[in-house]
C-alpha positions in Angstrom: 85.9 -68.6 -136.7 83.9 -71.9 -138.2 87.2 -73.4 -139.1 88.8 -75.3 -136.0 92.1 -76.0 -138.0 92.5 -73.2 -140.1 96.5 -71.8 -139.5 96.1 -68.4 -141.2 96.7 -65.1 -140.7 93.2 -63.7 -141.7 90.1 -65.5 -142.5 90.2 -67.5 -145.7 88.4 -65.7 -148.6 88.0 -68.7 -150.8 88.0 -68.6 -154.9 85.7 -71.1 -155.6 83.5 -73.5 -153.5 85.1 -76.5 -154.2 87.7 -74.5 -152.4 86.1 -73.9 -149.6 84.6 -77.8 -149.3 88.0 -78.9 -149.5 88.9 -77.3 -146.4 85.6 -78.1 -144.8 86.9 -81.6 -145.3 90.5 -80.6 -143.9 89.0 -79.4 -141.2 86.7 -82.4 -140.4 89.4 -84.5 -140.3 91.5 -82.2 -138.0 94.2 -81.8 -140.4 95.9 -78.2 -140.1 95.5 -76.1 -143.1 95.8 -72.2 -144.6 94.7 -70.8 -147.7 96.8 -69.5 -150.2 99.9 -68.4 -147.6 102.8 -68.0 -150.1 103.4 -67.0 -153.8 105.8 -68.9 -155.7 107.7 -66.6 -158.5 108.6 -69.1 -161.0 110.2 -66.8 -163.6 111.7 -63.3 -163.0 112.5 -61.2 -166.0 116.1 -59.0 -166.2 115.0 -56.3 -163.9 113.7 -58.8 -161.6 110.1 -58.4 -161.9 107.8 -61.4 -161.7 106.8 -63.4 -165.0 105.0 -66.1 -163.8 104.3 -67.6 -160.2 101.8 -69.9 -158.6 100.0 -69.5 -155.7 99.3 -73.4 -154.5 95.1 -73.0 -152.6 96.1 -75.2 -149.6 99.3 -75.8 -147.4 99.2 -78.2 -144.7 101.8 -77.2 -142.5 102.6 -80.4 -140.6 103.2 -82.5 -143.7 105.3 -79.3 -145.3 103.1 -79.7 -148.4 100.7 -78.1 -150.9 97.4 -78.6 -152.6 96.6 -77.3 -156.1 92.6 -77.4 -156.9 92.1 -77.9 -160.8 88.7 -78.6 -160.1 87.2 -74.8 -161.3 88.6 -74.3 -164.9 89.7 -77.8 -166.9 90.8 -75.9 -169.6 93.7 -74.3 -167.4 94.6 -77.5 -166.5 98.2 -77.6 -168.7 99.0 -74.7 -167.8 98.7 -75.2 -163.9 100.5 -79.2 -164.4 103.6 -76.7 -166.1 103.6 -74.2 -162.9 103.3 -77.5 -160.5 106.1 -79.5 -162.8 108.0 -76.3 -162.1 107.6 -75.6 -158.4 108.3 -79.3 -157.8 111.5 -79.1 -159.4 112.9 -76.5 -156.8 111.6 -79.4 -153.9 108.3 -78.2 -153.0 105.7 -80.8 -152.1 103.2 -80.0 -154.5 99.7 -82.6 -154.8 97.2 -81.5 -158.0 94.0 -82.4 -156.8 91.5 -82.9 -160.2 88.2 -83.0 -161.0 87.9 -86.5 -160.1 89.9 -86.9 -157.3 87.8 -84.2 -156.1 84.5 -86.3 -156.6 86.3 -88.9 -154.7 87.0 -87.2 -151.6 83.2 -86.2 -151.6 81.9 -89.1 -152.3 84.0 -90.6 -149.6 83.9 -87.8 -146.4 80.2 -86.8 -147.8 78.2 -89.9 -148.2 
């Protein structure tokens, strides 16, 4: 496997590139890491079915904490900051990495 610091299960199958960088960069910095390991159900209708959940694209497992990408689709972007906003509330660790902050990282590990 070409990821030193990947915790998984299986091998990641990322979504998106940006995905995929990000965890390059994890990696390069020897940070553990898995991809996508847990879905959240956020609501749950009568018969107990899933409404909505999130799926957070990183976990780092020593610092108990998630990584949302909002780096694909900008326009989803309110939608995800709900599902976060909601996951937080029940004490998850939950960091929303943008666009920008995205072109930070890259800029800085990249360069």
């Amino acid at each position: 496997m070409r990821f030193r610091h990947y915790r998984g299960k299986s091998p990641p199958r990322f979504a998106h590139p940006a995905e995929e960088e990000l965890a390059e960069l994890l990696d390069a910095e020897g940070i553990p890491w898995e991809y996508e390991p847990r879905t959240f159900p956020l609501e749950l209708g009568p018969d107990g079915s899933v409404h909505e959940a999130i799926t957070p694209d990183f976990y780092l497992p020593e610092a108990d904490a998630y990584i949302e990408c909002t780096v694909m689709k900008q326009s989803n972007t309110h939608k995800k900051n709900r599902k976060i906003r909601k996951l937080r509330e029940r004490g998850e660790i939950v960091a929303v990495l943008y666009r920008r902050d995205f072109q930070r990282l890259r800029a800085k590990y990249r360069s």
